[in-house]
N, C-alpha and C positions, 0 to 999 in steps of 0.2 A: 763288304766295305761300302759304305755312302758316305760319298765325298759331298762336302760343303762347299760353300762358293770360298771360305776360307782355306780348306783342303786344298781344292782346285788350283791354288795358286801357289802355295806351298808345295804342290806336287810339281807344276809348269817350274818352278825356280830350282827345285831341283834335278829336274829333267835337263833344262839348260845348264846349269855348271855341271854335270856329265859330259854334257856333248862338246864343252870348251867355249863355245861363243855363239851366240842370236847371228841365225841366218841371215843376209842382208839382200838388197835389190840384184848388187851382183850377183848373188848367188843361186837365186831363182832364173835372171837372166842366161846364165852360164851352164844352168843345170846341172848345178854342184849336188852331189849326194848329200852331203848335210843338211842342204835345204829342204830335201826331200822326206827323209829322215826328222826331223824337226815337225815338220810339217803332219806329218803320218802319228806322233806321238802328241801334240798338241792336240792333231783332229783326236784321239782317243779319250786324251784325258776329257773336252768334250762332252762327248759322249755318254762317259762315265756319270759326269755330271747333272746332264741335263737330263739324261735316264732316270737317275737317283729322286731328282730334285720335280719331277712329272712334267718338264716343259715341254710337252709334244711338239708344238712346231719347231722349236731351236734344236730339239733331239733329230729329227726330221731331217732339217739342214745336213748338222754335223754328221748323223748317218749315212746319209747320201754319201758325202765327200769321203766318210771313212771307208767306205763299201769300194766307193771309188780307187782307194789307195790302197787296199786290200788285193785287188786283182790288179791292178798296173806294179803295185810292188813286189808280190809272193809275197806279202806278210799277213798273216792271219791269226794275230792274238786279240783273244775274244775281251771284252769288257768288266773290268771290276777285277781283273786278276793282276794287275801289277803294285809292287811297291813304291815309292818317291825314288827315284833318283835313274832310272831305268836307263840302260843306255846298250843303242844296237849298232853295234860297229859299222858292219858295210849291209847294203843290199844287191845280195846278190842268190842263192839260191831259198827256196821255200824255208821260211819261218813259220812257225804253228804252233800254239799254244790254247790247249783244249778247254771248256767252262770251265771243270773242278779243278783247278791248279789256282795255288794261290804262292807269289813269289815276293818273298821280301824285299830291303830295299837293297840300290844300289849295285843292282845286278848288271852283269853286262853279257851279251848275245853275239854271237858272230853266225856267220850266215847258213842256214842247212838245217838249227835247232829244230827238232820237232819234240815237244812233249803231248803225247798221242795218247789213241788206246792201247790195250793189249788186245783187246777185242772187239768185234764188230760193237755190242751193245754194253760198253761198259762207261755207262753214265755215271755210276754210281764209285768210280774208284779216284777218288779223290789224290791233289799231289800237293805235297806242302816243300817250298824250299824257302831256305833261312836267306839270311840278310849278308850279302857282299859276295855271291857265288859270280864264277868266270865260265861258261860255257865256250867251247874252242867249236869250232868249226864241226856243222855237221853231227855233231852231238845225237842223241836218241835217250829220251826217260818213256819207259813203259809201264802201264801197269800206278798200281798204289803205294809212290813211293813217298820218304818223305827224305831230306835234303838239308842236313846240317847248315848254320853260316860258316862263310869263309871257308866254300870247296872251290874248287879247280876242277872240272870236269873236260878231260883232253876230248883231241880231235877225233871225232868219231867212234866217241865209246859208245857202247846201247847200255843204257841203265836199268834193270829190273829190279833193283833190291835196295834196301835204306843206308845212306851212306850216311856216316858222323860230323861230326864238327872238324873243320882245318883238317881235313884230306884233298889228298890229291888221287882224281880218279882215271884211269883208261882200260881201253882193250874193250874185247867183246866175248863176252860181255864183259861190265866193267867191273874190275878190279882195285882194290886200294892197292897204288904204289908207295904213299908214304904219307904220313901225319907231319904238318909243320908243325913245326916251333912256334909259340903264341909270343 
């Protein structure tokens, strides 16, 4: 995925009507998690951008600052893998989201997600999830899976194997409990 300077803002607009509202001076004052949050997904898209696009020293900046937000926040999703519209509820336990994972849009995350390896050295096992999924708390995808739109993946399911379109997933491992209604 190489985001444009077009992209890039298309994606920042949609990131923002996710999160409900543009952080404000109070909010950085106050040390409101939104603003944090806000801030963490701004500096990535960034990133993504100025990666993309070869501008070494603004890439430079923005990596420093993401690198920074990275370890002060426990989140660690790596570049070029998210969708528009991305949104991470709270910060509060380690987030992680490995290269080969590619997540469509309008996803949302709550805190503890890990999509990992299955293995020490497994670069090579790619994850694809579809557009409008829900991760619950604490979550786990292992291994080369790939992830319908429009699932629900409960709180602390471990995911090893490829789930469908509008399911609802838990347990450990995880399970389909039931197919919505479209």
């Amino acid at each position: 995925m190489i985001l444009t300077q077009k992209d890039l803002q298309r994606y920042l607009a949609a990131d923002l009507s996710r999160l409900g509202r543009k952080p404000t001076l109070k909010d950085w004052l106050l040390k409101n998690e939104s603003w944090y949050i806000w801030r963490y997904i701004r500096t990535l898209r960034h990133v993504e951008y100025h990666l993309n696009a070869h501008h070494r020293l603004r890439y430079l900046w923005h990596f420093f600052w993401y690198k920074r937000l990275c370890f002060n926040l426990k989140v660690d999703i790596k570049p070029n893998n998210l969708g528009a519209g991305f949104r991470l509820v709270h910060i509060g336990d380690l987030v992680r989201i490995k290269r080969d994972c590619t997540i469509g849009c309008n996803c949302t995350m709550l805190p503890g997600v890990v999509i990992g390896n299955k293995h020490f050295d497994s670069h090579d096992e790619p994850v694809y999830i579809g557009d409008n999924c829900y991760f619950g708390l604490g979550a786990k995808i292992f291994g080369s899976v790939t992830i319908g739109s429009n699932v629900t993946i409960g709180a602390n399911a471990v995911v090893t194997k490829d789930i469908p379109d509008n399911a609802v997933v838990g347990g450990v491992p995880a399970r389909i409990i039931k197919i919505k209604k479209t």
